[in-house]
N, C-alpha and C positions, 0 to 999 in steps of 0.2 A: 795544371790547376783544374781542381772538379767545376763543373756546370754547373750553377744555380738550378733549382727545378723549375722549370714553365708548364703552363696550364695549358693542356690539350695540343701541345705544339711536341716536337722532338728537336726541332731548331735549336742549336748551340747558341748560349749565348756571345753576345762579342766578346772578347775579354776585354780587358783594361788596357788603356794604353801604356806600354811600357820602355820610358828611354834608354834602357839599354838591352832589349831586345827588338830590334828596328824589323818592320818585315819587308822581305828580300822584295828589288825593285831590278833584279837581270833582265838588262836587254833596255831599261829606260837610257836616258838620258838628260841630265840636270846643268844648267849652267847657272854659276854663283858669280854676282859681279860680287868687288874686291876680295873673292877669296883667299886671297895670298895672304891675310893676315886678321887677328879679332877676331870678332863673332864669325864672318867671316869664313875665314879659315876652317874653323870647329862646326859649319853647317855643312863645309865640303867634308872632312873628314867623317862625319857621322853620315854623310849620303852616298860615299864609296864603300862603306862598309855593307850599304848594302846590297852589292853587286851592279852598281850601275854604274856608266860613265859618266864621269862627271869633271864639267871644263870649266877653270878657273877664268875668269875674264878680270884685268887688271892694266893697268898701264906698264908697268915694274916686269920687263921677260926675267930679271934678276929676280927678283922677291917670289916671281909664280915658278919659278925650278926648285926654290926653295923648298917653297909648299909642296910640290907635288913631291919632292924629295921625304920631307918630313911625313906626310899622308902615308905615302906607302912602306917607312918604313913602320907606322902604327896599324896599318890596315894592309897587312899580305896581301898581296894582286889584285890590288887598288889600279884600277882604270881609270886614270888622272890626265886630261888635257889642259893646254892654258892658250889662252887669244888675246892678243893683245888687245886691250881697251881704253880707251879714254875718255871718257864722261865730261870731262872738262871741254872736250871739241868734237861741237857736234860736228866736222866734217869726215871727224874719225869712226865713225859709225857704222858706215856704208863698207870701205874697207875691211871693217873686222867681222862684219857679217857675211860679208865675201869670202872671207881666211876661212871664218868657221866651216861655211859650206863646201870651199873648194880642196882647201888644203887638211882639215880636220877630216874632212868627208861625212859632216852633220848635216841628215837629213830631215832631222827632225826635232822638237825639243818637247820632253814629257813636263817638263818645268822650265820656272827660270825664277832664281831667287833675286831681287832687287834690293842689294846688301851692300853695295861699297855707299861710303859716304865721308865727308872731310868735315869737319869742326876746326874751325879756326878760332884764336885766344884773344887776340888783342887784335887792337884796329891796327892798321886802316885800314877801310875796307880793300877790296879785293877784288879784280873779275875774270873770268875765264876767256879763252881767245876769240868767245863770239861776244864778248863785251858785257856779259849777265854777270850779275854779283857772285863770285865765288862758289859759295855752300849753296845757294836756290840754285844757281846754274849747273852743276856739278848733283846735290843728292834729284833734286827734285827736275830739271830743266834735261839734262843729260840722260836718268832713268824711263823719262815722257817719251822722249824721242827712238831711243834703242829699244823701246817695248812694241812700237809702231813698225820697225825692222823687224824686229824678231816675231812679229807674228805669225808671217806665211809661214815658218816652222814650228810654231806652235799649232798653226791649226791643222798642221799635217799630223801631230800624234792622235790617237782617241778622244782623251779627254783632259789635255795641260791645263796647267796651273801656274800662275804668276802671282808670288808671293812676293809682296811689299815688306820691307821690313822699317817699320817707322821707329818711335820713341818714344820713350816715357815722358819726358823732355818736352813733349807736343803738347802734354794732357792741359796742362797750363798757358797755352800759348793760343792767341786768335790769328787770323792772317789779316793783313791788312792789306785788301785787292788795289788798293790805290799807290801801294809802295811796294810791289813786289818785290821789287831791288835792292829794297835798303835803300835809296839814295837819301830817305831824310829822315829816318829812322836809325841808323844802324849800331846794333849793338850785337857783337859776338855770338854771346849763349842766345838772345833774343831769335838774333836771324838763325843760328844753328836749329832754333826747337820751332821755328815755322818754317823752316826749308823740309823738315822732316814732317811737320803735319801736313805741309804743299802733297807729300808723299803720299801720305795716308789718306785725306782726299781723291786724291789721283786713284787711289789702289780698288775702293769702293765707287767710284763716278765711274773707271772701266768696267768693274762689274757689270753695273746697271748698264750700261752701252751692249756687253756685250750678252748680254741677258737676252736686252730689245732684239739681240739680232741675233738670236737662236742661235748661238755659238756654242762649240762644247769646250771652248776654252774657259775657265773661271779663275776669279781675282779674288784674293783672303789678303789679308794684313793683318801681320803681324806685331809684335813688340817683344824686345826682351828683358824689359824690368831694368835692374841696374844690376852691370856688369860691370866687376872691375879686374884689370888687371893682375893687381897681388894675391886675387881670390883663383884665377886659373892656372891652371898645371903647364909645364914646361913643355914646349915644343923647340927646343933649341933645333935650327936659328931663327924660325919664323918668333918666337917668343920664350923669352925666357927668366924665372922666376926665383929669387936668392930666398934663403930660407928668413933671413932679414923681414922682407917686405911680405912673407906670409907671414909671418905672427905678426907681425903690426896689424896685417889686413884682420887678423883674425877678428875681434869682437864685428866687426862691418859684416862678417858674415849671417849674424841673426836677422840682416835686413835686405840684403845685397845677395849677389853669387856672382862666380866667374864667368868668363864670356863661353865657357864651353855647355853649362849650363842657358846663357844667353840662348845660343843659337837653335835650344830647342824648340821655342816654340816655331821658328823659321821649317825647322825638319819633320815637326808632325804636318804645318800646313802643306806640308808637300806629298808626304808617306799617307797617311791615314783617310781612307776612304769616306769616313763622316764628317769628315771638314767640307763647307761648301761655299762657296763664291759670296762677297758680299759679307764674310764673318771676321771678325778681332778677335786674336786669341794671343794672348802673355802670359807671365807667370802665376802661379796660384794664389801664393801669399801677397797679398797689399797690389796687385800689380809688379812685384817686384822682385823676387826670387821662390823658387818653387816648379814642381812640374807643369806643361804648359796647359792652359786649360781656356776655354772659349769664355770671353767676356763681352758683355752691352758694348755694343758701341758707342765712343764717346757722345755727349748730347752735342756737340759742335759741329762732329763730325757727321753726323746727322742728317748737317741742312744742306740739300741738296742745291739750293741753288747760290752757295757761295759754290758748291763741286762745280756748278757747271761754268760758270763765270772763267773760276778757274783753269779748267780745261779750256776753253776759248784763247784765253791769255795764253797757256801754253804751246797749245795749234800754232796763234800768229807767231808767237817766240821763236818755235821752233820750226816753222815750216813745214809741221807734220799733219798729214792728214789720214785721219784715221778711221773717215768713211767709205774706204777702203777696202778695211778690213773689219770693221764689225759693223756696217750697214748704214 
């Protein structure tokens, strides 16, 4: 592609960013929580393509052979690990970041995508083995605590990146500090799209933390619009798609895209050099399908001191202390 001309410079301009021309990351290292399947899956995939290694972290050692199975047969000598995880328990934490380091031999991480996440349908509610509400304890409670693990290998690359990946799902939703849990609230999609904005809080209150404390570690958050199923391509077995339920999908796609499409804005915050700590980037059109493109951050998301409140909350939740590691 020609250079635009600049004035008194000979500097090339940047190009455009382009999803399917990723540029090569040999030699990094990325780890994707629930990449064994969804958006997911299609973040690992698009981040082994570009010569990096890259480790599924999931609970399921069945579902992550799959993935790494289906990955490399779309991406030739694809460098695919998987660690067992589990977000659901936080005592599981500790052990998997031990696997990673001892048994993987990861000595470092250039990223780490914060992507598995659970949506439950109907009540009743529901709690994880340390006694938190399901979906808060699991997307939001479980991602808090393993970011605080993972940091001394983060702060071992150059300059990591811990991308959030929240929801569209959140744009509408407030949290309410006094019921974190659900116990007198609780409604399905309700606590699903504030367990995820719990997330997206989280993603930018680390930033500023780790800003304060001259880190070269940074935090972006992301979203991927609406993804759905019958709009993404087959990855038998991790997922698979009848010609049925694409043309049904089809008119949704003037609003909507697949979760392969999803997962990019997760993969430029990770790839692309001019994304920086403390930014929201989703899809183009509406929020909601399209290439990924940096947007305002929400005005809720904003207010800093519901973030911090929340972090406190989370600390005690979870035992994590994370002056530690960013100051």
């Amino acid at each position: 592609m020609p250079s635009p001309r600049t004035s008194g410079s000979s500097r090339a301009a940047t190009p455009p960013w382009d999803v399917h021309r990723l540029p090569r990351a040999d030699g990094s290292v990325f780890l994707v929580t629930g990449g064994n399947a969804g958006i997911g899956y299609f973040v690992a995939e698009q981040l082994s393509a570009t010569g990096a290694t890259v480790v599924l972290a999931g609970r399921n050692p069945a579902k992550a052979e799959a993935a790494r199975s289906s990955i490399r047969s779309h991406v030739p000598g694809a460098r695919v690990l998987a660690v067992r995880l589990d977000l659901a328990d936080l005592a599981s934490l500790g052990p998997a970041v031990r696997s990673l380091e001892a048994d993987l031999g990861v000595e470092r991480l250039d990223a780490v995508v914060l992507n598995a996440g659970v949506a439950l349908d109907d009540p009743p509610r529901e709690e994880t083995a340390d006694g938190h509400e399901f979906m808060f304890g699991t997307n939001h409670l479980g991602h808090f605590a393993l970011t605080g693990r993972l940091m001394p290998l983060l702060s071992a690359a150059p300059a990591a990146r811990i991308v959030t990946t929240g929801s569209f799902a959140a744009k509408s939703e407030r949290l309410d500090l006094d019921d974190l849990q659900s116990r007198h609230d609780y409604r399905p999609k309700r606590t699903y799209g504030r367990s995820k904005l719990a997330q997206m809080y989280f993603g930018l209150e680390l930033d500023r933390r780790l800003r304060a404390a001259r880190s070269t570690v940074a935090s972006v958050v992301v979203h991927p619009g609406g993804a759905l199923d019958p709009l993404t391509p087959s990855r038998p077995p991790v997922h698979v798609r009848t010609t049925g339920a694409r043309l049904r999908a089809a008119p949704a796609a003037l609003l909507v895209q697949g979760k392969h499409a999803g997962a990019r804005p997760a993969v430029r915050a990770v790839l692309d050099p001019g994304v920086r700590g403390g930014q929201l980037w989703g899809p183009r059109v509406f929020g909601l399908r399209g290439r990924p493109r940096r947007e305002p951050v929400w005005n809720h998301l904003a207010d800093t001191s519901v973030a911090a409140r929340l972090w406190d909350a989370s600390e005690d939740l979870t035992g994590t202390d994370f002056r530690t590691v960013t100051g």
